[in-house]
C-alpha positions as CSV (number, residue, x, y, z in Angstrom):
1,X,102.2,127.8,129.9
2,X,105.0,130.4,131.8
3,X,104.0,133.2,129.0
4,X,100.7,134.4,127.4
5,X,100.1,136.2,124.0
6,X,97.7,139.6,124.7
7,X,95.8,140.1,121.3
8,X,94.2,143.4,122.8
9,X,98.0,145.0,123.3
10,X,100.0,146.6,120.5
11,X,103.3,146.8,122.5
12,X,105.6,144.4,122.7
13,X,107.1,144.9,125.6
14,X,103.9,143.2,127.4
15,X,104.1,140.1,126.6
16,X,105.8,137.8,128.9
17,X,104.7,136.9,132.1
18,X,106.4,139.9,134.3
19,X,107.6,137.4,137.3
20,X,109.4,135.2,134.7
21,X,111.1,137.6,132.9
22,X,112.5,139.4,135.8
23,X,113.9,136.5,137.2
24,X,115.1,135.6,133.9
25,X,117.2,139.0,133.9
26,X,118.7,138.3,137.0
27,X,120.5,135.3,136.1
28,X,121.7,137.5,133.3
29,X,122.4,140.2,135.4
30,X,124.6,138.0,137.6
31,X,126.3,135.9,134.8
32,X,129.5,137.4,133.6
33,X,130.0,134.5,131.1
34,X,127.2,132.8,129.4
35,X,127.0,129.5,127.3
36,X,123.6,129.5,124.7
37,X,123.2,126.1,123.5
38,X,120.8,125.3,120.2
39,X,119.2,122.3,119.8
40,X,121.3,119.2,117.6
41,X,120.7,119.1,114.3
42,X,120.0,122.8,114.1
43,X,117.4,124.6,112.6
44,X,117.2,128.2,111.5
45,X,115.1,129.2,114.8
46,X,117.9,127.4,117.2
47,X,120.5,129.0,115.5
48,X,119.0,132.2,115.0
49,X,118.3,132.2,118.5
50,X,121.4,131.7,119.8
51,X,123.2,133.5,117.8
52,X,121.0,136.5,117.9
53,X,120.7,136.6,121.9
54,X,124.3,135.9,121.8
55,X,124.7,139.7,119.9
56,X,121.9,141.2,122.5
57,X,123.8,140.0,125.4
58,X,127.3,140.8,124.1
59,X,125.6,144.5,124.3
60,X,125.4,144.0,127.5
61,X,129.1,143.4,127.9
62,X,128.6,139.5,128.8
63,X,131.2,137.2,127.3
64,X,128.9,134.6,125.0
65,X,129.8,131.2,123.6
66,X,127.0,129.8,121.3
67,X,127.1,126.2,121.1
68,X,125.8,122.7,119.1
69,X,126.0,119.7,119.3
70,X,126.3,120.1,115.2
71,X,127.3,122.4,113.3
72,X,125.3,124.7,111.3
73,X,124.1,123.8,107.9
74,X,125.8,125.7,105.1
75,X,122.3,127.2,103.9
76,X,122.6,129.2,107.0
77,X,126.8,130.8,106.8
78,X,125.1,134.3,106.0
79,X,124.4,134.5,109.9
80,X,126.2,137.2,111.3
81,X,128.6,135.4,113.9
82,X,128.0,132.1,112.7
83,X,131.8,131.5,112.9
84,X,131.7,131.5,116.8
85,X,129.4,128.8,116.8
86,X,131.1,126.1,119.1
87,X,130.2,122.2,119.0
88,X,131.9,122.0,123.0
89,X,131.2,124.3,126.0
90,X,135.3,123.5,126.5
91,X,136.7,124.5,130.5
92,X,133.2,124.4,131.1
93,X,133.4,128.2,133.2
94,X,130.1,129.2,132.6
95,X,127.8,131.4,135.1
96,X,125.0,130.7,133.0
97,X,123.7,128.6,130.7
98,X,120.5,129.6,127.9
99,X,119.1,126.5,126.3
100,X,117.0,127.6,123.3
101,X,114.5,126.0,121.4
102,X,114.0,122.6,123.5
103,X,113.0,121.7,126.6
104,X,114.8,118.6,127.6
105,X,118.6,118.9,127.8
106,X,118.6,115.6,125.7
107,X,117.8,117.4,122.6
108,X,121.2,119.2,123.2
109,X,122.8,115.9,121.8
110,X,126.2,114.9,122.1
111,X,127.0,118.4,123.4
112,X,124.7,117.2,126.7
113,X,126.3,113.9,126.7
114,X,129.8,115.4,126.8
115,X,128.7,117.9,129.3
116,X,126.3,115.6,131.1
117,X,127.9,116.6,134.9
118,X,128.3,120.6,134.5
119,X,124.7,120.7,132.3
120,X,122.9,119.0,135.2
121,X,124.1,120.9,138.1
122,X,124.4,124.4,135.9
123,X,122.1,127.6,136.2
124,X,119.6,127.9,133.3
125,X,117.5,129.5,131.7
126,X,115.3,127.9,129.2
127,X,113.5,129.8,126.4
128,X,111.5,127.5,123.9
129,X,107.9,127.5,122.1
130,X,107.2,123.7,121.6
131,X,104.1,122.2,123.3
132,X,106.0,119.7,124.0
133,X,108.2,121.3,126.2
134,X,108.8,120.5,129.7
135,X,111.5,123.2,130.4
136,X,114.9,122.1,131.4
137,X,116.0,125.3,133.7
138,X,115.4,127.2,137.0
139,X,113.6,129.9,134.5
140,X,111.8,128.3,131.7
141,X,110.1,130.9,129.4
142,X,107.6,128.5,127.5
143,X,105.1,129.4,124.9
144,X,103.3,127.5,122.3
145,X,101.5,130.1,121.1
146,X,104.8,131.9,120.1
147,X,106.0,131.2,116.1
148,X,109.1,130.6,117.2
149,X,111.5,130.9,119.7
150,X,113.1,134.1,118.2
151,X,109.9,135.3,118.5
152,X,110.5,135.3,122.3
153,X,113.9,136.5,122.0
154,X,112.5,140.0,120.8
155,X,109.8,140.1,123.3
156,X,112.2,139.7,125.6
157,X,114.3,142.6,124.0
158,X,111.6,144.5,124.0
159,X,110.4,144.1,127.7
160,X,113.9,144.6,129.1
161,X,115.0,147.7,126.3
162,X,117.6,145.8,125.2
163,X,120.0,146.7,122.7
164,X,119.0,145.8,118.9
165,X,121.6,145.6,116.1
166,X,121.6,145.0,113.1
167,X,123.1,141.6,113.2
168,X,121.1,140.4,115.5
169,X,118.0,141.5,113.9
170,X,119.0,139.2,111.1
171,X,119.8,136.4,113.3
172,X,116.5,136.6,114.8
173,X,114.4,137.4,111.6
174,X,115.8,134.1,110.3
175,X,114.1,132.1,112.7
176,X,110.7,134.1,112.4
177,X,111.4,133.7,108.8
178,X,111.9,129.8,108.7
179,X,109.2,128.4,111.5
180,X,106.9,130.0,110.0
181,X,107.9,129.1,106.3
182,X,107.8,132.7,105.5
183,X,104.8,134.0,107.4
184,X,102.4,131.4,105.7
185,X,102.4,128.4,108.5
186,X,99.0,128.7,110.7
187,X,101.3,129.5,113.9
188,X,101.7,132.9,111.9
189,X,99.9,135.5,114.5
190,X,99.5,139.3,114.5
191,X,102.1,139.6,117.3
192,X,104.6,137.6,115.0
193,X,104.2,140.6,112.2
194,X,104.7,142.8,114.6
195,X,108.1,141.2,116.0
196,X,109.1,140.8,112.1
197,X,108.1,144.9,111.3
198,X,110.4,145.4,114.5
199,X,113.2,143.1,113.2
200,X,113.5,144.9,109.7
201,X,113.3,148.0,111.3
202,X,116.5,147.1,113.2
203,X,118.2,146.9,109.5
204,X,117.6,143.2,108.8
205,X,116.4,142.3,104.8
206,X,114.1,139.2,104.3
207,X,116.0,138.4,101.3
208,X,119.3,138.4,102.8
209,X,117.6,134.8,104.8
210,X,115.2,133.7,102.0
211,X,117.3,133.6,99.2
212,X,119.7,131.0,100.7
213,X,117.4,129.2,102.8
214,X,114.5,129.1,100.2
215,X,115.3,129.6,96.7
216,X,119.1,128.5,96.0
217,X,119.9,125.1,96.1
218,X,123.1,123.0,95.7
219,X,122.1,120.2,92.6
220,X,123.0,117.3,94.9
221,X,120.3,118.5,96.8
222,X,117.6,118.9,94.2
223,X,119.1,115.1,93.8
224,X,118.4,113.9,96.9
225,X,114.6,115.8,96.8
226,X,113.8,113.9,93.6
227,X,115.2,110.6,95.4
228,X,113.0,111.2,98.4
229,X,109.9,111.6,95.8
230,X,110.7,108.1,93.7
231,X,111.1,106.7,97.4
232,X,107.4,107.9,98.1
233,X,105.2,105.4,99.1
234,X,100.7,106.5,100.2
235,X,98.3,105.3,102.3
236,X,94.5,106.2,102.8
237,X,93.7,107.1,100.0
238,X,96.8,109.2,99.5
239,X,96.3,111.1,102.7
240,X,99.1,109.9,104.2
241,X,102.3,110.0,102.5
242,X,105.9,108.7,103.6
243,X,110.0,108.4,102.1
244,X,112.9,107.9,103.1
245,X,116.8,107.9,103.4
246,X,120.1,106.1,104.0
247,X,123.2,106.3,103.7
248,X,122.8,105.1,100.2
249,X,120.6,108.0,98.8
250,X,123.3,110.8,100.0
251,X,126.3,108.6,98.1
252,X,123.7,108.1,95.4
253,X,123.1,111.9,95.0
254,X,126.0,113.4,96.2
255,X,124.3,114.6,98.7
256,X,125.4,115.8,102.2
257,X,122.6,114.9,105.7
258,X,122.1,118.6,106.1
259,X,120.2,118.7,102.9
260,X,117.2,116.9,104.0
261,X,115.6,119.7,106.3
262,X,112.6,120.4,104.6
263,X,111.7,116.6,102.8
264,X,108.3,116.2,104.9
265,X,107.4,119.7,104.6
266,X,107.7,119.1,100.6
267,X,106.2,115.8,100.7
268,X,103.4,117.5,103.0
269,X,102.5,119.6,99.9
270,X,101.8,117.0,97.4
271,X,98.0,117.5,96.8
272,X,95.6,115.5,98.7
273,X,98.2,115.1,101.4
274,X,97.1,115.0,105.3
275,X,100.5,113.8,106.9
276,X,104.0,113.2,105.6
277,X,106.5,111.5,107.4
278,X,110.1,111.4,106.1
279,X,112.3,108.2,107.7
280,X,116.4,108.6,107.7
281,X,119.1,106.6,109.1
282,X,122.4,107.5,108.7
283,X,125.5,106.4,109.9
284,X,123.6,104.4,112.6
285,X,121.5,101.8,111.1
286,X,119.9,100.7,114.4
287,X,118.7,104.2,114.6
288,X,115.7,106.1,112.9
289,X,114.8,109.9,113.2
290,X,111.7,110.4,111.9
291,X,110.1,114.1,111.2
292,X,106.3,114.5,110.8
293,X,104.2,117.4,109.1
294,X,100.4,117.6,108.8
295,X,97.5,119.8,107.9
296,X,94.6,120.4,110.3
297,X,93.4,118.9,111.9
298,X,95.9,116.6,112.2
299,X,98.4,116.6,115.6
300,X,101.6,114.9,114.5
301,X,102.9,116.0,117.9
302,X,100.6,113.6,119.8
303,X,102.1,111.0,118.0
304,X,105.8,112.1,118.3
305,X,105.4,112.5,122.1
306,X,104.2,108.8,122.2
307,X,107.2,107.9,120.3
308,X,109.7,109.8,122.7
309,X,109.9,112.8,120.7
310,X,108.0,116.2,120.3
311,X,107.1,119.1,118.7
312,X,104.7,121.2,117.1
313,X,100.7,120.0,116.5
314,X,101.7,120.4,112.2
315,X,105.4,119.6,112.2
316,X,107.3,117.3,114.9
317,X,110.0,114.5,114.8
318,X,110.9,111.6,117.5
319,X,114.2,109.8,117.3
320,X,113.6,105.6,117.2
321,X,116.0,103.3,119.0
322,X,115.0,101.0,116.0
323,X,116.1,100.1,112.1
324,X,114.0,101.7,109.7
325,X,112.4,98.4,108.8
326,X,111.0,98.2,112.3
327,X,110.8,101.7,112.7
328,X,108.4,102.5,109.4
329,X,105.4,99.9,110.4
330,X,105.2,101.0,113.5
331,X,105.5,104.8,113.0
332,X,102.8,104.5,110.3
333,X,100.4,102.3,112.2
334,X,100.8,105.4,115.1
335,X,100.1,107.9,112.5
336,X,97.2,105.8,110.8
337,X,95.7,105.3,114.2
338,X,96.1,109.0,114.9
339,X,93.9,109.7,112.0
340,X,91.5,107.2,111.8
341,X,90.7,108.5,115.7
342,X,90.7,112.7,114.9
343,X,88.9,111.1,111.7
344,X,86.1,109.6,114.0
345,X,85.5,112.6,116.3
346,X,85.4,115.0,113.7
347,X,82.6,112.4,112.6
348,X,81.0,112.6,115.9
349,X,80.9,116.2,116.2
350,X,79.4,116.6,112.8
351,X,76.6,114.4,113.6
352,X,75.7,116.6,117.1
């Protein structure tokens, strides 16, 4: 771990590790024109991220190209700057580069495999919070105790008295905002309430990022929820639950494959559920990406690393070079196994 949370501190400008934040500013201090690249299939904290370092840094007079492999879902065109987002780094003339929200420059997608050559020889600077995380850069700010990674974002605002705008607040606040489901996940720390009080303070509204992300929905997606609940299928005694989707269940609802970001989370809140895992395979059927959530004390990202993949201990996903008919069985005997062994040394300790 390159950062540590301090419980006992109320500032936070404290928070990193000093050495690794001041050689993170001086690859920003040297880099005229910088590159921040969110993960593929974006989430509100890879986007929010970028796109909110991207208005911190653009402060600083540094000309910023945000960039994914994808682009961003339309739940999330409220984003101040949204519009810049690129889907190539182009020419390539970058004096940095700021990977956010993964550690392997294989989660960057096709953006890494177009850029494969420049990527692996470029400067960068890696921010992410996943315990999975390896860290991809010279600088690799990594911390599994943050929220989110936008929650490291601020601290790092706040360390270096950066600048703070309004749209960048937002930016940022949408990441808090959706990693931790709205302040209710278990990653959800004091520190985190403290970088959210600061965000709003800056001028951004929760509503403004719930509203869209959380409470309006398009009716081909409410579609393609109810599909994914008729396709639900349990195991141990309903503790473990599982769906899926193809190709056929977007043309079925109408559908589009941004729409499916939260379909473990919702099967993970059926009562009596331990684990949901949602299967989809689109466009390439001898691929499978599967996402994982649990409760404690379940660690679904134990069993995504073992499948390639990573993430958090309550909500991770793995990509399988595999069709979901192979993929399925053995992602569910993983996941059984998983449980039957946290089952058996809960079990133990008990009995001490």
């Amino acid at each position: 771990m390159n950062a540590s949370f301090c419980p006992g501190t109320d500032s936070l400008a404290e928070q990193l590790n000093p050495t690794q934040f001041t050689q993170a500013m001086a690859l920003i201090e040297r880099a005229e024109r910088i590159a921040l690249l969110a993960h593929e299939h974006p989430d509100g904290d890879c986007l929010g991220a970028a796109l909110g370092f991207a208005h911190i840094l653009r402060q600083l007079g540094k000309t910023c190209v945000p960039a994914c492999a994808d682009p961003a879902p339309r739940s999330f065109s409220f984003l101040p700057g949204v519009e810049t987002l690129q889907t190539t780094l182009g020419d390539e003339h970058f004096d940095l580069v700021i990977a956010l929200d993964a550690g392997e420059l294989s989660r960057y997608g096709a953006l890494y495999e177009q850029h494969q050559a420049f990527l692996d020889q470029a400067t960068i600077l890696n921010i992410d919070h996943h315990i999975s995380s390896n860290g991809c850069g010279q600088v690799n700010i990594i911390e599994p105790l943050a929220a989110s990674t936008t929650e490291l974002i601020v601290l790092f605002q706040q360390q270096g008295g950066l600048p703070l705008s309004k749209d960048a607040a937002v930016c940022l606040l949408t990441g808090l905002i959706t990693d931790t489901g709205s302040f209710q996940y278990p990653s959800t720390s004091p520190r985190t309430m403290m970088v959210g009080a600061a965000l709003i303070e800056a001028g951004a509204s929760a509503d403004v990022i719930v509203k869209p992300i959380f409470r309006t929905h398009p009716l081909a997606q409410m579609r393609f929820t109810a599909a994914a609940i008729n396709n639900a299928q349990t195991a141990l005694d309903g503790r473990l639950i599982w769906s899926f989707a193809t190709d056929e269940t977007l043309q079925a609802t109408g559908a589009t494959n941004d729409m499916d970001t939260n379909a473990s989370g919702m099967l993970r809140d059926i009562e009596g559920v331990q684990v949901a895992a949602f299967f989809k395979n689109y466009g390439n059927p001898a691929e499978t990406r599967i996402s994982l959530r649990s409760n404690e004390p379940y660690n679904v990202a134990a069993i995504c690393m073992r499948l390639g993949g990573g993430g958090h201990p309550r909500a991770a996903g793995a990509t399988i070079q595999q069709p979901m008919s192979k993929a399925i069985p053995l992602v569910l005997a993983e996941i059984e196994r998983e449980m039957r062994t946290t089952d058996q040394q809960l079990a133990m300790q008990a009995g001490e």
